[in-house]
N, CA, C and O atoms as a GROMACS GRO file, in nm:
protein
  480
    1UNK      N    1  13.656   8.610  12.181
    1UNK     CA    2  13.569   8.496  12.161
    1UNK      C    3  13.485   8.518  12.035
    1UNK      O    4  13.449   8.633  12.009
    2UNK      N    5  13.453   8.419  11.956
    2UNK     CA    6  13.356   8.422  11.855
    2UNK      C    7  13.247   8.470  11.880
    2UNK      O    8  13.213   8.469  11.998
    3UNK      N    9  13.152   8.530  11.773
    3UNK     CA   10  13.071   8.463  11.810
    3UNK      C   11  12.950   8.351  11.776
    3UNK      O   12  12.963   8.298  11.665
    4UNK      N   13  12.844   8.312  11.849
    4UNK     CA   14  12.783   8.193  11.820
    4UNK      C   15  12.760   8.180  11.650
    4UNK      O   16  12.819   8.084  11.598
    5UNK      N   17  12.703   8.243  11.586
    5UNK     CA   18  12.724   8.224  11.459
    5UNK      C   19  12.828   8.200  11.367
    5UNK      O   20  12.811   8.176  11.247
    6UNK      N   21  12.985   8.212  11.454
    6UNK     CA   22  13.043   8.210  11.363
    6UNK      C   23  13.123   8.011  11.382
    6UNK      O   24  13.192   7.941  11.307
    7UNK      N   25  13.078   7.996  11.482
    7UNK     CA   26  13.147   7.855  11.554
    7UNK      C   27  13.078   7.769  11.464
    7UNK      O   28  12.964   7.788  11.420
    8UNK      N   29  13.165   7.656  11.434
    8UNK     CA   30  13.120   7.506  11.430
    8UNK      C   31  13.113   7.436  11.497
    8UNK      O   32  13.202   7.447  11.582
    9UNK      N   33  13.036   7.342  11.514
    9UNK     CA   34  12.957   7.284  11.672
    9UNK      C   35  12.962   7.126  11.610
    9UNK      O   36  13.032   7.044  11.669
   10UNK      N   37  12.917   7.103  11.538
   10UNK     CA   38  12.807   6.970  11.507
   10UNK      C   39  12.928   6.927  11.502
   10UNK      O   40  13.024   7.004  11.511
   11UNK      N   41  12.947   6.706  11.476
   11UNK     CA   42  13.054   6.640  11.464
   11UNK      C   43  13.021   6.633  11.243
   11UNK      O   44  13.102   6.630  11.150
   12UNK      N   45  12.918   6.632  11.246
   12UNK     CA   46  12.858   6.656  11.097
   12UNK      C   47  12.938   6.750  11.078
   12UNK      O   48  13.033   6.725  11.004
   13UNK      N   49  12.933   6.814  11.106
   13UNK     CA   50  13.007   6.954  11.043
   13UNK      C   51  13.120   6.959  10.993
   13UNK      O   52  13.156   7.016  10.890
   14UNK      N   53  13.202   6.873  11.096
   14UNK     CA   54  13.348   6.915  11.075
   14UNK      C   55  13.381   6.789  10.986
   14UNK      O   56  13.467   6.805  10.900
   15UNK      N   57  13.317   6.658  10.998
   15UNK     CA   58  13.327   6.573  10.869
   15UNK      C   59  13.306   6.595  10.735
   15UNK      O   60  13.381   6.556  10.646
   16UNK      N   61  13.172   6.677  10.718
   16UNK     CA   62  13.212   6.732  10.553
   16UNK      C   63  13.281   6.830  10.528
   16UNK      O   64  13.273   6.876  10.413
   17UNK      N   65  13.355   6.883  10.611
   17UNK     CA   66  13.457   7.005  10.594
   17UNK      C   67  13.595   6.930  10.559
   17UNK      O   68  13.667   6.959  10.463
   18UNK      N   69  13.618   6.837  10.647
   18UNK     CA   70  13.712   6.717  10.566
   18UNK      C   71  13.725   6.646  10.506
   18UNK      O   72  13.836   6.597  10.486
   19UNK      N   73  13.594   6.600  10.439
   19UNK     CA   74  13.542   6.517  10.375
   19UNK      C   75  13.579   6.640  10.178
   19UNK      O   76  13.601   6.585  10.070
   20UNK      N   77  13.574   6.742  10.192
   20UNK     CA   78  13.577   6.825  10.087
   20UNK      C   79  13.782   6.833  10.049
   20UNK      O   80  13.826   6.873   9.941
   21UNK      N   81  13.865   6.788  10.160
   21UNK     CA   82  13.980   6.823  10.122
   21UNK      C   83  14.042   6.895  10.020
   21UNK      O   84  14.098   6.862   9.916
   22UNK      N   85  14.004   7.058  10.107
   22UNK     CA   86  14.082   7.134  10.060
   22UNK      C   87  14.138   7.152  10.153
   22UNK      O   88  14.079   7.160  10.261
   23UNK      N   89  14.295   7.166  10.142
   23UNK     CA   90  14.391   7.211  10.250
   23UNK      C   91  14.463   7.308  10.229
   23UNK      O   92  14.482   7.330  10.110
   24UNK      N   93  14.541   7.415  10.342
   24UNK     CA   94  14.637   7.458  10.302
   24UNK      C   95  14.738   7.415  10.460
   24UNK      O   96  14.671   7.360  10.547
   25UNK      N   97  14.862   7.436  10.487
   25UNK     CA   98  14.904   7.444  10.580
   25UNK      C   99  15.058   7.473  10.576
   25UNK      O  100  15.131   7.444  10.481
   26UNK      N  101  15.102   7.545  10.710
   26UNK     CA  102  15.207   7.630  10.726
   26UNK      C  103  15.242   7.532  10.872
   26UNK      O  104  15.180   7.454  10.944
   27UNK      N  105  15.384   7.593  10.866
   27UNK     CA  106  15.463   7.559  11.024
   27UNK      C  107  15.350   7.525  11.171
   27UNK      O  108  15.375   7.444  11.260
   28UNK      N  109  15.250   7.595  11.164
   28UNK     CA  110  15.123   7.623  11.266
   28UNK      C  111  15.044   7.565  11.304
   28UNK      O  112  15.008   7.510  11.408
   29UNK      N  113  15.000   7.587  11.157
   29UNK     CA  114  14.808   7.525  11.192
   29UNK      C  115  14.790   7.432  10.970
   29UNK      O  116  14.848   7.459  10.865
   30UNK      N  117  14.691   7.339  11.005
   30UNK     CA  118  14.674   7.273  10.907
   30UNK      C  119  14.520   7.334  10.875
   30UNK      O  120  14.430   7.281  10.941
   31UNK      N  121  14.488   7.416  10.802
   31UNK     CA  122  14.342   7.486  10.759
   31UNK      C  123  14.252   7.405  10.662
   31UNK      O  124  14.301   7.389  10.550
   32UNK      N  125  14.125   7.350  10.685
   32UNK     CA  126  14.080   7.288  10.588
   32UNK      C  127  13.981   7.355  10.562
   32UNK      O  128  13.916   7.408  10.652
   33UNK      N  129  13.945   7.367  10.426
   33UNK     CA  130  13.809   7.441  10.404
   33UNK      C  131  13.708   7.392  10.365
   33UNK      O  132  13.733   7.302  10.284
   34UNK      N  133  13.571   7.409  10.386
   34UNK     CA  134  13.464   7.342  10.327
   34UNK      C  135  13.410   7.413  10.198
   34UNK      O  136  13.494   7.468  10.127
   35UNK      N  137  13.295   7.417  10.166
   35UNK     CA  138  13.266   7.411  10.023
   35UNK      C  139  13.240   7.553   9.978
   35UNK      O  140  13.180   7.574  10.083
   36UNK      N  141  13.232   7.650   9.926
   36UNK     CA  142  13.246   7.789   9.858
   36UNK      C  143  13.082   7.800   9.918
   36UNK      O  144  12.994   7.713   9.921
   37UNK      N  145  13.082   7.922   9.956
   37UNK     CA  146  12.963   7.960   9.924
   37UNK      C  147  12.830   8.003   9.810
   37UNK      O  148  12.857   8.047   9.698
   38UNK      N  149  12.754   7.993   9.836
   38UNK     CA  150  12.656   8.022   9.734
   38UNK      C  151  12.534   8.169   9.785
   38UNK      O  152  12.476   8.266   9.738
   39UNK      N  153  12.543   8.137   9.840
   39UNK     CA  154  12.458   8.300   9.948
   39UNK      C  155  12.542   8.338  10.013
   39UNK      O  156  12.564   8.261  10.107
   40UNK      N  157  12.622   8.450  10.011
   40UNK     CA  158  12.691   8.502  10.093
   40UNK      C  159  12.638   8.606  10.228
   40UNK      O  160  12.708   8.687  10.289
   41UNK      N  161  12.452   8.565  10.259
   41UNK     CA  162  12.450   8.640  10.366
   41UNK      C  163  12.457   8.528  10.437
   41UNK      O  164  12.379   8.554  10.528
   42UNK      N  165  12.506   8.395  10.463
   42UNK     CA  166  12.493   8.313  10.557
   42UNK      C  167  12.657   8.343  10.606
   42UNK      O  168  12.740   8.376  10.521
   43UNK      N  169  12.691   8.329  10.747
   43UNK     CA  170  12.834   8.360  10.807
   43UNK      C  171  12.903   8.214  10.779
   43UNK      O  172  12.856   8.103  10.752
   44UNK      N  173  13.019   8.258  10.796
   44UNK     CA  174  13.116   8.087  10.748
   44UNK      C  175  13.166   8.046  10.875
   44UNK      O  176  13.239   8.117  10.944
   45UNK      N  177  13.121   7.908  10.912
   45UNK     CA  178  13.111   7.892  11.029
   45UNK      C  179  13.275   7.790  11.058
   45UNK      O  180  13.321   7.719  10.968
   46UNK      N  181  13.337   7.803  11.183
   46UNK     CA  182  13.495   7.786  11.191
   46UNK      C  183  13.526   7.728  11.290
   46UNK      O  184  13.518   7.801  11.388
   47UNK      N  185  13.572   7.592  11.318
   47UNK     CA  186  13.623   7.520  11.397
   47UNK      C  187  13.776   7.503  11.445
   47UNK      O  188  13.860   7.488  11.356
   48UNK      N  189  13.810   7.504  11.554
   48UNK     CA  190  13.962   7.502  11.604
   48UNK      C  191  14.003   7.351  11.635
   48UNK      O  192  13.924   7.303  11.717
   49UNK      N  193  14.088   7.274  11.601
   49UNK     CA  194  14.099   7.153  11.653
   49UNK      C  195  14.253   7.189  11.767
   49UNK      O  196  14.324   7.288  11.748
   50UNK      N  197  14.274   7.107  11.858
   50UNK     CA  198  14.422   7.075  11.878
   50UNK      C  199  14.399   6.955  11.968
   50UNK      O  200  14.342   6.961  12.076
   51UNK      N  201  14.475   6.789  11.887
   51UNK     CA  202  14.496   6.708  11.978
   51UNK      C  203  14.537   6.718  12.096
   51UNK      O  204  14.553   6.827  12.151
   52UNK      N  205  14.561   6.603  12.152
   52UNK     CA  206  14.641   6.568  12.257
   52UNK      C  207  14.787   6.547  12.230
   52UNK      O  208  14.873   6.577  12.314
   53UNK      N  209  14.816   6.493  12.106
   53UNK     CA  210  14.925   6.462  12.037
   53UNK      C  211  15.037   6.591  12.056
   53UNK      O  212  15.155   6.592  12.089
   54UNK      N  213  14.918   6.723  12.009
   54UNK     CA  214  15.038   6.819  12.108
   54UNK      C  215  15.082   6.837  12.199
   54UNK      O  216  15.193   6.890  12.211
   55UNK      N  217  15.021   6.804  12.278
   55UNK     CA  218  15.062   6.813  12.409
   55UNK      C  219  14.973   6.821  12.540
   55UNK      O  220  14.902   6.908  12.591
   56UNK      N  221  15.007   6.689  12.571
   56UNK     CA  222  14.868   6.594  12.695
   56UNK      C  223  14.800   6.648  12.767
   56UNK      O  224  14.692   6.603  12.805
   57UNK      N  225  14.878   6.824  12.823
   57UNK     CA  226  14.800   6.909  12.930
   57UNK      C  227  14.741   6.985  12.863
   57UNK      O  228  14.793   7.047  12.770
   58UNK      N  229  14.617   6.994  12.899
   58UNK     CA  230  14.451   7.056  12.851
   58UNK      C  231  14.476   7.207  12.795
   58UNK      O  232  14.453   7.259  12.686
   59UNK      N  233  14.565   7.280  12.981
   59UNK     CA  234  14.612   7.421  12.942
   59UNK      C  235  14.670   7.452  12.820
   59UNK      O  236  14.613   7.541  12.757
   60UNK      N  237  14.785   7.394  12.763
   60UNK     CA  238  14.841   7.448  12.691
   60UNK      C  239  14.750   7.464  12.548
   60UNK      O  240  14.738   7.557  12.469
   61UNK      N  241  14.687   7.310  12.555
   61UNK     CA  242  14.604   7.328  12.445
   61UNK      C  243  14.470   7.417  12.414
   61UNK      O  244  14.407   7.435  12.309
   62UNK      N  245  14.455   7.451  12.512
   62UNK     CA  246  14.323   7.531  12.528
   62UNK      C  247  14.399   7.666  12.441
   62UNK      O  248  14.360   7.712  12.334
   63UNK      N  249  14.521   7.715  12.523
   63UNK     CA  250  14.599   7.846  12.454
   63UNK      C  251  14.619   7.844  12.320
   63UNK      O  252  14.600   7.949  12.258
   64UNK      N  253  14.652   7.755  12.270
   64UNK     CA  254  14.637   7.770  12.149
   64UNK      C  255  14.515   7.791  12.093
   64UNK      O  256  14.503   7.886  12.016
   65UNK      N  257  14.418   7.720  12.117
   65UNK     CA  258  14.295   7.800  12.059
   65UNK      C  259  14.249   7.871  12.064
   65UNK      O  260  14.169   7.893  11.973
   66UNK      N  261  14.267   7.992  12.202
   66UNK     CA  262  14.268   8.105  12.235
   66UNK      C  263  14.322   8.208  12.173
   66UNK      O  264  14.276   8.322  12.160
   67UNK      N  265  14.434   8.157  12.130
   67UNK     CA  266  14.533   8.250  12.018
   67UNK      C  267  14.437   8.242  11.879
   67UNK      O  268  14.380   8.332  11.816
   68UNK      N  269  14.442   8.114  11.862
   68UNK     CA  270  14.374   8.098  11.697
   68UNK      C  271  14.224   8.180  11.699
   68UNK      O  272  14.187   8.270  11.623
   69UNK      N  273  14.144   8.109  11.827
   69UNK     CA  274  14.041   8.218  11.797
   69UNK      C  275  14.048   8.364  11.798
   69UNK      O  276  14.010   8.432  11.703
   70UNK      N  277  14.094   8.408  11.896
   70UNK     CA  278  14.170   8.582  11.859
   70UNK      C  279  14.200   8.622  11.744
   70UNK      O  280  14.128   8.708  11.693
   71UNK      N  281  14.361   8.547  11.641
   71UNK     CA  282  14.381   8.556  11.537
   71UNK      C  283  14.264   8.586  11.431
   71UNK      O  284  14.266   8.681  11.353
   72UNK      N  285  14.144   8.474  11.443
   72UNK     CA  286  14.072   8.459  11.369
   72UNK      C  287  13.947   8.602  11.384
   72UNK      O  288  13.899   8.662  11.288
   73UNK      N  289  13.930   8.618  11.465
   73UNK     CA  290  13.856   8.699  11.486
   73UNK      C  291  13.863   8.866  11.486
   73UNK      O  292  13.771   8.947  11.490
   74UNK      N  293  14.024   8.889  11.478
   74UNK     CA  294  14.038   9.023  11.388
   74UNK      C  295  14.051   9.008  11.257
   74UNK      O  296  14.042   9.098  11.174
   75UNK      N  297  14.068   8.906  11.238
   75UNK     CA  298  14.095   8.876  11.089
   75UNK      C  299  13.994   8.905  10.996
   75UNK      O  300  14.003   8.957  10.884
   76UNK      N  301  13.867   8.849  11.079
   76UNK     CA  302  13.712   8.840  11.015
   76UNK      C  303  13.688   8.985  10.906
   76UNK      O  304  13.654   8.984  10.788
   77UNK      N  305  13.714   9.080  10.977
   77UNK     CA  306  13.655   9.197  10.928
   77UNK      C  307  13.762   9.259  10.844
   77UNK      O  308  13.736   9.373  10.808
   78UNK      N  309  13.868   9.214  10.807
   78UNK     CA  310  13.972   9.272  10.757
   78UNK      C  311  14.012   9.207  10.590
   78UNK      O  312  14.060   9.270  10.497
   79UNK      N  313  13.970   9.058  10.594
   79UNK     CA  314  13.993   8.970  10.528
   79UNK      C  315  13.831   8.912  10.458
   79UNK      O  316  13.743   8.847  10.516
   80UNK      N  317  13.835   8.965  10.312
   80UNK     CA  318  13.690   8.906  10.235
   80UNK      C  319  13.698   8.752  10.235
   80UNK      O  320  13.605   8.676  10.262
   81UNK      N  321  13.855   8.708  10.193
   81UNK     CA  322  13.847   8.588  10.170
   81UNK      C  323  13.813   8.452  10.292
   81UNK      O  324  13.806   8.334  10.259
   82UNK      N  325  13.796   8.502  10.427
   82UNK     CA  326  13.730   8.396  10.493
   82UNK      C  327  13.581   8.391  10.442
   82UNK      O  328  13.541   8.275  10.444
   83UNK      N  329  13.490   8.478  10.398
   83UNK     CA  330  13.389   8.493  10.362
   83UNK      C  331  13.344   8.439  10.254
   83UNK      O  332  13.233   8.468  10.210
   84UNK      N  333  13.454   8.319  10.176
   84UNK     CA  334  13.401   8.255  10.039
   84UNK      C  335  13.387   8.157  10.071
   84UNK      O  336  13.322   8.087   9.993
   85UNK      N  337  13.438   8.088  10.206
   85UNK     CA  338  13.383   7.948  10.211
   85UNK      C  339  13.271   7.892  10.311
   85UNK      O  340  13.262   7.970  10.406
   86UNK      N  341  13.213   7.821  10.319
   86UNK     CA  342  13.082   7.803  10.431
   86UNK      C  343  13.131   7.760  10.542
   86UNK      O  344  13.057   7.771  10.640
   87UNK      N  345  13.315   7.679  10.567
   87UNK     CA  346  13.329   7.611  10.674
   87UNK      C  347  13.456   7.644  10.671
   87UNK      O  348  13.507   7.656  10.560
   88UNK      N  349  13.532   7.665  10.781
   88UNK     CA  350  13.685   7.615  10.811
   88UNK      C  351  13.734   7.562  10.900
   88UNK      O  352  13.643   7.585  10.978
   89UNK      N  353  13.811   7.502  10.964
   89UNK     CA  354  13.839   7.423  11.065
   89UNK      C  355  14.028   7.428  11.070
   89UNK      O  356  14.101   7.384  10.982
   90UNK      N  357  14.062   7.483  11.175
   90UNK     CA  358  14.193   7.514  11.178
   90UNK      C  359  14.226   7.389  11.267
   90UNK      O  360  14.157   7.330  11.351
   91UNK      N  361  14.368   7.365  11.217
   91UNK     CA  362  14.370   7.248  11.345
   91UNK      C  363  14.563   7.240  11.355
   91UNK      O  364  14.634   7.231  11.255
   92UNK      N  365  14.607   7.245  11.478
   92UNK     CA  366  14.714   7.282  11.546
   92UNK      C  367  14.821   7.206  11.503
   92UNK      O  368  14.764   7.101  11.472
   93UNK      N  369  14.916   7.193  11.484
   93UNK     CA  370  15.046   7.147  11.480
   93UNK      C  371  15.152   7.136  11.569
   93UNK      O  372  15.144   7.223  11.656
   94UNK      N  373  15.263   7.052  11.583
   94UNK     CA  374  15.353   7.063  11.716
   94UNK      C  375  15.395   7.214  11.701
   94UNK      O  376  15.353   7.272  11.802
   95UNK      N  377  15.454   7.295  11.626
   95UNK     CA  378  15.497   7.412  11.576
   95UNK      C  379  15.434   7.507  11.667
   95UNK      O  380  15.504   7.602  11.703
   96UNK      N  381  15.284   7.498  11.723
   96UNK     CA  382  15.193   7.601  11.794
   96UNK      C  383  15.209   7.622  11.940
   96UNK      O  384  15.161   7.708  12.016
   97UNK      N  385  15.296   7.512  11.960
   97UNK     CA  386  15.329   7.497  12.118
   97UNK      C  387  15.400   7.675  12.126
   97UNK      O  388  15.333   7.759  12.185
   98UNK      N  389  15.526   7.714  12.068
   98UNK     CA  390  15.599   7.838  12.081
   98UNK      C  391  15.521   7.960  11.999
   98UNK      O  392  15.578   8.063  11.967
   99UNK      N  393  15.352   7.926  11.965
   99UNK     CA  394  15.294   8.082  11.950
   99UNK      C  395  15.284   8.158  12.015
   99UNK      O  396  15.237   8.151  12.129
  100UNK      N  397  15.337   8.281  11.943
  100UNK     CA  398  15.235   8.381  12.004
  100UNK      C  399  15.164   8.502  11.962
  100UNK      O  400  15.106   8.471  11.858
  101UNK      N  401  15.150   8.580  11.980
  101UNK     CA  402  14.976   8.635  11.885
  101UNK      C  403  15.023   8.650  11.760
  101UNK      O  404  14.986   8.583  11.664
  102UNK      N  405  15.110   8.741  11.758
  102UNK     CA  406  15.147   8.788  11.626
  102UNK      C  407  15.164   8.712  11.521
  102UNK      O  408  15.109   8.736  11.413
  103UNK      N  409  15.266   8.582  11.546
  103UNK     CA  410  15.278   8.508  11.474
  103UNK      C  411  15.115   8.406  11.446
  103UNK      O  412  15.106   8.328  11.351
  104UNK      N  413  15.025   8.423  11.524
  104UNK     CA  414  14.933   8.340  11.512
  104UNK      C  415  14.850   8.418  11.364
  104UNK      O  416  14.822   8.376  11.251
  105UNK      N  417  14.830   8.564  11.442
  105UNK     CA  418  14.749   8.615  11.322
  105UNK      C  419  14.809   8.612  11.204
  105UNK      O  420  14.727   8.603  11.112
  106UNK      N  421  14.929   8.615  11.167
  106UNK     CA  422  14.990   8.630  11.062
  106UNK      C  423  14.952   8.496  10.972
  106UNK      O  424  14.906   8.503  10.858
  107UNK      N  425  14.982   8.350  11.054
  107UNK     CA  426  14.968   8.258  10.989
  107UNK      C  427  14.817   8.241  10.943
  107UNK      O  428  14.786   8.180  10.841
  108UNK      N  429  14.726   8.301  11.031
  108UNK     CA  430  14.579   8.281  11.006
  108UNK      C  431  14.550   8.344  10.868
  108UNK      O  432  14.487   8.276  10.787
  109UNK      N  433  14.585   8.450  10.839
  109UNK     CA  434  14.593   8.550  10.726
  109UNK      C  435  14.620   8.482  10.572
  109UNK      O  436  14.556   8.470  10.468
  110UNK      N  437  14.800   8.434  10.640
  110UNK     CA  438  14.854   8.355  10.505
  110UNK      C  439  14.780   8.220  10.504
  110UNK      O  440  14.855   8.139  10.449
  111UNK      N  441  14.701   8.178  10.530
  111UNK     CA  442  14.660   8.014  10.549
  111UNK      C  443  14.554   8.074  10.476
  111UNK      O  444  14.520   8.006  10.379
  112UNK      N  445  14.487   8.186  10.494
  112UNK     CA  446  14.287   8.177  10.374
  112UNK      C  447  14.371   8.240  10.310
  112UNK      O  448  14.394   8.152  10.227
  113UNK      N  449  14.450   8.340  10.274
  113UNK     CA  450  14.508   8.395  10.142
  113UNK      C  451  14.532   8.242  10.057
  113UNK      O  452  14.485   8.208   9.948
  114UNK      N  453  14.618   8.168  10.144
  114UNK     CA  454  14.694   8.030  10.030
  114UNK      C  455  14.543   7.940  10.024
  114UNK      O  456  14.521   7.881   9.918
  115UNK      N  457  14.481   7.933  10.092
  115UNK     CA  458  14.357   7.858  10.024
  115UNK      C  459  14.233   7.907   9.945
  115UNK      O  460  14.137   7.846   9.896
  116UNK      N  461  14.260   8.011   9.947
  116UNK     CA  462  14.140   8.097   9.862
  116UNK      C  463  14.196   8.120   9.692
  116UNK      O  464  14.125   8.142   9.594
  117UNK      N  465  14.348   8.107   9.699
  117UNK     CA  466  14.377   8.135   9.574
  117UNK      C  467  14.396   8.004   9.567
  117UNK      O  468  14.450   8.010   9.457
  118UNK      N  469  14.397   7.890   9.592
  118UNK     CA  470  14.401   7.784   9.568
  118UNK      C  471  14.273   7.674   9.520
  118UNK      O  472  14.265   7.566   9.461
  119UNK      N  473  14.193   7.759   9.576
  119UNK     CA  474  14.041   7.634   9.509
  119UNK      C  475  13.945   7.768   9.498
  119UNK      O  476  13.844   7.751   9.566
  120UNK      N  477  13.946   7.896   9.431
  120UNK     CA  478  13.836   7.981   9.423
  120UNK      C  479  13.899   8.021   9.325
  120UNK      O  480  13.854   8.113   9.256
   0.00000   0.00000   0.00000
């Protein structure tokens, strides 16, 4: 589990994080990032989306975010480049239905690698 500092909460939040369209996205997950930081002691705070569109029962969708948050959360300390932007918001794809960890972290990894060299 995250923690509280590192979550995005507000509906504000996750609108100017999309509202900035930067994207990257893989087979997985569609990653959007919000705006670079400027103080890097503030934490970059990270939202999980997954419709219904994937798939109508709650369970499955909950697992996927379970995975993504996991993914995301070894990632934190391993990876500088989540640390350049103030916001991210991962959000699921049909593709996520057949994750599983490994492949989750992996994509989490290559998704801020491809957006960090992409708008920083």
């Amino acid at each position: 589990m995250l923690k509280e500092d590192f979550r995005l909460k507000k509906n504000s939040s996750f609108k100017a994080t999309y509202s900035q369209k930067r994207i990257a996205s893989d087979e997985f997950f569609l990653l959007y990032g919000g705006k670079t930081k400027e103080n890097p002691e503030y934490s970059t705070k990270i939202g999980f989306v997954v419709s219904k569109k994937i798939h109508k029962r709650a369970v499955k969708r909950n697992r996927i975010k379970r995975l993504a948050r996991e993914a995301v959360r070894l990632s934190l300390n391993n990876n500088d480049e989540f640390h350049k932007f103030q916001s991210l918001i991962f959000m699921a794809k049909e593709g996520a239905l057949d994750l599983d960890f490994e492949k989750a972290r992996l994509s989490v990894t290559k998704l801020i690698n491809k957006l960090a060299r992409k708008f920083i």
